[in-house]
N, C-alpha and C positions, 0 to 999 in steps of 0.2 A: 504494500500500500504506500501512496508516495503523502509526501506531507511529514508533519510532525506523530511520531509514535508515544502513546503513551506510555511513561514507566511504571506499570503498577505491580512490579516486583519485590523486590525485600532491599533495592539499595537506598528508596527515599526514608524508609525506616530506620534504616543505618543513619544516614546521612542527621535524620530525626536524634537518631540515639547521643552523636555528639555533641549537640548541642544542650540533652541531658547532663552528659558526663560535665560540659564546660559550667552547667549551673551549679551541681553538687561543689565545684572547686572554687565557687567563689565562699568570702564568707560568713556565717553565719549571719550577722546581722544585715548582709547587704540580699541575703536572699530574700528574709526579711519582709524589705523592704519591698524587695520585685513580688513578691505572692501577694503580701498586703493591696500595694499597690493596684495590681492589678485586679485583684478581688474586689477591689472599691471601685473599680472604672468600672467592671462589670457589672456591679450593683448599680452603679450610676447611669447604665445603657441599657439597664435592664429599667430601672425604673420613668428615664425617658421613652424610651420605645413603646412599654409595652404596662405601661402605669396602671392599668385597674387588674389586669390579670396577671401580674405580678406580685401584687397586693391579694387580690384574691385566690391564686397559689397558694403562696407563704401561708394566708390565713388558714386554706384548707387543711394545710401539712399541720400546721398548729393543733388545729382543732382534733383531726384525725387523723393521731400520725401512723396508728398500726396499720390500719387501711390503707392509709396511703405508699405507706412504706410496704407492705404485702404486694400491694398494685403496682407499686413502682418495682419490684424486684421481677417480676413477670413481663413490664413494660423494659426495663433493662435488657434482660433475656432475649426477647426478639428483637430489640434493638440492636443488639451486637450480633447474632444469627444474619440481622437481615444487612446490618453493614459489610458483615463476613462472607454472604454469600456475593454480595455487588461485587465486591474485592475480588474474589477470588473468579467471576468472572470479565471483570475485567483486566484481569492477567489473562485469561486465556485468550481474547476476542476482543479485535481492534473495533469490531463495532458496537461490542456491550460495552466496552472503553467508551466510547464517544455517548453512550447513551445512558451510563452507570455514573461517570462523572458528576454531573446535576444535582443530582441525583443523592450521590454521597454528599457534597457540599451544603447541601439543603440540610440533611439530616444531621451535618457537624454544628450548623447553626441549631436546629433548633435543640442540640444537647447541650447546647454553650445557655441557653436561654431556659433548659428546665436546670442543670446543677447550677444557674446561677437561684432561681428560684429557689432549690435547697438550700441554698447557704442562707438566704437570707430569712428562710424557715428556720433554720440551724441556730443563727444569731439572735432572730425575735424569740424563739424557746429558751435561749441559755437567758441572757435578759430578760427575761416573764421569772422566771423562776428566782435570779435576783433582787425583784422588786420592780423592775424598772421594766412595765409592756410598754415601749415606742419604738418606732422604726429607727429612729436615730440611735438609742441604743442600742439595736437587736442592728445594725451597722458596726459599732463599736466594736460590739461582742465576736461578730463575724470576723473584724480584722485580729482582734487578740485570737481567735480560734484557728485562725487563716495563718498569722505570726507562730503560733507555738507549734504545728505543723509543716512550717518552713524550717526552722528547728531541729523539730524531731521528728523524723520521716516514717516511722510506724502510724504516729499519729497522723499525717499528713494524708496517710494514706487511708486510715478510716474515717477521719472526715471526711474526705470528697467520696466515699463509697457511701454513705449515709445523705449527704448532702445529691448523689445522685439517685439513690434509690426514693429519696422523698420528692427532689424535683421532678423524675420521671415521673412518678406517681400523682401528685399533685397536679401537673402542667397535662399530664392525660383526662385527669377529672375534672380540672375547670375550663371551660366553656370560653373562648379569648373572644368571642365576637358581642358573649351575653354582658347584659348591662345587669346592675344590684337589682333593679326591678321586675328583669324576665329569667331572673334564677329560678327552675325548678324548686319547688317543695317536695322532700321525697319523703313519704308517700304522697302525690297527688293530691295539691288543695283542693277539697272540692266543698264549695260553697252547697250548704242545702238551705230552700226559699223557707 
């Protein structure tokens, strides 16, 4: 096929893994800063973009986290199955390449946009429990959780697996188009005359 080939092999992964290796070598408090950092941008572009259903996420994960967390771990599961299966056809076939691409980038976005939801589930629970329910805290909280997980990389690493099991789960159950007024009641309000 003449044109540009895609490489959906194992070297951009590699290529991925070094720049791994060069973050673990910086120093601790400068990572820090970069996790922090950008955990708060994310919250910040999560909260312009996407303002009632982001809010209304986080609230759900709040309110119902085992559900949600149970949901999100099922929504998890086909999610990485169905990114897994695109991959791995688009290593074989230059035209599932060309048509799988989208495709996965869509789906990178909208995993960026439920573990951001997580976290900020994550931070408004560790802060409720504090004393302090507001989003400004439950931001706070997120970055001290986001900090001590740049840190200690065990920990880093089960916060975002809880932070994505909640926001898969959550960002699957709420509704991004419904407004507070056309939320379902479940079970089904029904008004008798």
């Amino acid at each position: 096929m003449d044109g540009i080939a895609l490489d959906a092999g194992v070297e951009p992964i590699l290529a991925w893994a070094r720049y791994w290796d060069a973050f673990w070598t910086l120093p601790a408090a400068a990572r820090a800063v970069a996790v922090v950092g950008a955990t708060v941008a994310l919250a910040a572009v999560l909260v312009g973009l996407f303002p009632e259903y982001g809010a209304r996420g986080a609230a759900k994960a709040r309110r119902h986290s085992v559900t949600t967390t149970l949901v999100g771990a099922v929504v998890v599961g086909l999610f990485a199955g169905s990114v897994g299966a695109l991959w791995y056809g688009a290593a074989r076939s230059d035209v599932v390449s060309m048509l799988a691409m989208p495709v996965l980038f869509v789906l990178v976005g909208v995993a960026v946009v439920w573990i951001g939801i997580g976290l900020v589930a994550l931070g408004e629970f560790v802060a409720a429990r504090g004393g302090r329910d507001d989003a400004t805290w439950g931001t706070l909280a997120m970055a001290v959780i986001v900090a001590a997980g740049a840190l200690y990389p065990p920990l880093g690493a089960a916060v975002l697996a809880l932070a994505a099991l909640l926001g898969f789960g959550a960002g699957i159950r709420t509704n991004p188009f419904a407004s507070p007024n056309t939320d379902r009641v479940v079970p089904p309000d029904r008004k008798t005359p």
